[in-house]
N, C-alpha and C positions, 0 to 999 in steps of 0.2 A: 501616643504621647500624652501620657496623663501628667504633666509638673506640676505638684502642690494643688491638686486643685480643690474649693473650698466643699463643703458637702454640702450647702444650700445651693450652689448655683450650678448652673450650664456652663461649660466653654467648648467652643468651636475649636478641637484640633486638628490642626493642618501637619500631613507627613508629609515630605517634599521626596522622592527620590529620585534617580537618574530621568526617565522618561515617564514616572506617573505620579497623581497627587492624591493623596488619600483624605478626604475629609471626616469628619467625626463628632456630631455634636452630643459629647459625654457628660454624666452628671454622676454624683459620687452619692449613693445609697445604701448607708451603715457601712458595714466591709465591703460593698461590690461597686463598681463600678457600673451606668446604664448607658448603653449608646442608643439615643433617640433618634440620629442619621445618618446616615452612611451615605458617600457617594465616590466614585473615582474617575478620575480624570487622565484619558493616557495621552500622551503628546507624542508625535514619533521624532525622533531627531533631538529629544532633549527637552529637561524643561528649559534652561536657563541657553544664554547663546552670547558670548564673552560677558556675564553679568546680566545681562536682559533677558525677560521672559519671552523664549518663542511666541508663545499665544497667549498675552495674559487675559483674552476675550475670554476662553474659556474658563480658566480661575476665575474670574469675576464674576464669570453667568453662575456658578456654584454658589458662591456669597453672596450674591443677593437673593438666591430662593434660600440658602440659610435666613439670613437675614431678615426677610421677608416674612417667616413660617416663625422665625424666635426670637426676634428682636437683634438688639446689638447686644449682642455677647462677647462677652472675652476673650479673645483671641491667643490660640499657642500654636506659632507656627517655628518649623524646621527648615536648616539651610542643608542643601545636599553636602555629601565627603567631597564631592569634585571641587568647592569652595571652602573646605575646612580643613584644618591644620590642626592638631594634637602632639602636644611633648611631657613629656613627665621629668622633671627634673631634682634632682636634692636640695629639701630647701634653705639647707643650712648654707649650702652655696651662696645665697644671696639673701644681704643684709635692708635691702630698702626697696620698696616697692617700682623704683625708677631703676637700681640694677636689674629687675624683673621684665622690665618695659625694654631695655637695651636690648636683652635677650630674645625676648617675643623680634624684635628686629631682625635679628641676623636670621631667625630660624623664617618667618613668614616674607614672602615674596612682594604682599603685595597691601596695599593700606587696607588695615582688619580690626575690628571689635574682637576684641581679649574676654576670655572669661576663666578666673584664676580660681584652684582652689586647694589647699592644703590636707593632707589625709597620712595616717600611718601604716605603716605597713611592714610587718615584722616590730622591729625594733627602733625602723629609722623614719624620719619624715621627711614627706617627698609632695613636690607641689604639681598638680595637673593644671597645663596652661592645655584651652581651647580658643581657636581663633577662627573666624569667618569672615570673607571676604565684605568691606565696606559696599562696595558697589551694587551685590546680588540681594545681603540687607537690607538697605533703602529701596532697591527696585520692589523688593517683597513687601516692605513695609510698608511703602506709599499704594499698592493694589488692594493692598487687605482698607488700609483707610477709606481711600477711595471709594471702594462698597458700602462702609456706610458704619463698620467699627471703631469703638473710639480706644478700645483698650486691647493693646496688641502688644506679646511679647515674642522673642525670636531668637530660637538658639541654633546652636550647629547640631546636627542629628545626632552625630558621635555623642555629644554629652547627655541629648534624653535619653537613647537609649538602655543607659547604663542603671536603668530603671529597673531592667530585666533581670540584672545579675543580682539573685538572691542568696549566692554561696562567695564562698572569701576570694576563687577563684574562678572564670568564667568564659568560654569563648562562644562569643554566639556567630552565626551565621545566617545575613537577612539576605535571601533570595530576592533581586524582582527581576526583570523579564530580562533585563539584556548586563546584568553584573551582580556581581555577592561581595557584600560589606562583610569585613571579620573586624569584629571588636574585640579586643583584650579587655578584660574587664577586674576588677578588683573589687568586691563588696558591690555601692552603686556609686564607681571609679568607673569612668572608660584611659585605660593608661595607652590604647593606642590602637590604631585602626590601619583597616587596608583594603583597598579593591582590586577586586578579581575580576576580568573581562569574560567571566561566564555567566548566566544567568537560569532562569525559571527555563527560557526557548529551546538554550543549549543545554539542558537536564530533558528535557519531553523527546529531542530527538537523539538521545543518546539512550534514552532507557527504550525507546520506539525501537531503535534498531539493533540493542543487545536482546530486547526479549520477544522482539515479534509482536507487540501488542498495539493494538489501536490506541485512539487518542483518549478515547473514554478508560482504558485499563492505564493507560498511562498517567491519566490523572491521578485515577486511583492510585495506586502508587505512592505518587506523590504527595497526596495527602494523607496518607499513611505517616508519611513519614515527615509532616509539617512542614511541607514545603507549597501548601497551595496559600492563595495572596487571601482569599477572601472565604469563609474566617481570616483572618493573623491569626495563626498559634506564637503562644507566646516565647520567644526564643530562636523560633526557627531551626532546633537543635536536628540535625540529622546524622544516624548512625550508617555509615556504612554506604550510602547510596550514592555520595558525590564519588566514592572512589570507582 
């Protein structure tokens, strides 16, 4: 998750997803991007656990050797799908930002930070509401503080990723261990999302026992076809293999 980030500075970005945390402290170098640290975090049973972080000892032991090693840096962190909500609506439908707010109501369940944004698409314009859970936000936000950063921002995953979609239309597909996020994507629109209760574990023993192969050819495999975690290939995009 690279958002906006400035090309003199470092920030710490934080991926949050179902059962692991990806850390990253990136810096932007002419056209490229430089990752100075990498670290990951896997938690079994979840990060979060109605809104609260299973273990946020171990997040924290991370940012502070970040912290430690770079200073306080800028913080971008991610809320899982399991706490985000996504609706794309027409925005000619609605005349004021408060019939907007009504709406975000009836569609979200539960008290959430909104992140709206207007885009066209063909011919017509159509507003992307994103919304993530109040209670999983501040539990994140006050950990990351906590450590010792002062400048922390926090979106729903759904919306960084939309970073990746560099054609007008786009469907990506992020593997991690135990489910696959599918993004719909538009330009860099995410118009709507979905999780799939298979993951990285259930691909290694399905290819294991269609083709006979260990876990080392298995990987291989895998990474063949951009589904291994660590690199991230960009996209995730895989042909042929989940069927």
């Amino acid at each position: 998750m690279v958002f906006g980030l400035s090309p003199k500075l470092r920030f710490v970005c934080i991926d949050i997803q179902f059962d692991e945390v990806y850390f990253a402290v990136v810096r932007k170098v002419g056209d490229f991007f430089e990752i100075d640290f990498t670290e990951r975090v896997q938690i079994e049973g979840g990060i979060f656990e109605e809104s609260r972080l299973r273990t946020p000892g171990k997040v924290r032991d991370v940012l502070q050797v970040i912290h430690k090693k770079f200073g306080a840096l800028s913080v971008l962190a991610s809320v899982p799908e399991h706490f985000c909500y996504a609706a794309l609506l027409p925005s000619e439908t609605y005349s004021s930002t408060r019939q907007i707010q009504n709406e975000v109501s009836t569609l979200v369940s539960t008290s959430s930070y909104v992140w709206m944004s207007t885009f066209q698409k063909n011919t017509s314009s159509y507003m992307a509401l994103h919304a993530a859970e109040k209670e999983a936000c501040n539990t994140l936000y006050t950990l990351i503080k906590t450590a010792g950063f002062n400048t922390v921002a926090i979106y729903p995953r759904a919306l960084v990723l939309s970073e990746l979609a560099v054609t007008a239309e786009a469907l990506v597909c992020d593997f991690g261990r135990k489910q696959t996020a599918l993004f719909s994507m538009h330009h860099t629109y995410t118009v709507g999302f979905s999780l799939v209760p298979y993951g990285v574990d259930w691909l290694h023993e399905k290819v294991k026992n269609r083709f006979s192969l260990d876990a080392g050819e298995v990987q291989e495999v895998l990474t063949a076809y951009g589904t291994d975690v660590l690199p991230r290939k960009e996209g995730h995009l895989v042909h042929g293999i989940v069927h």
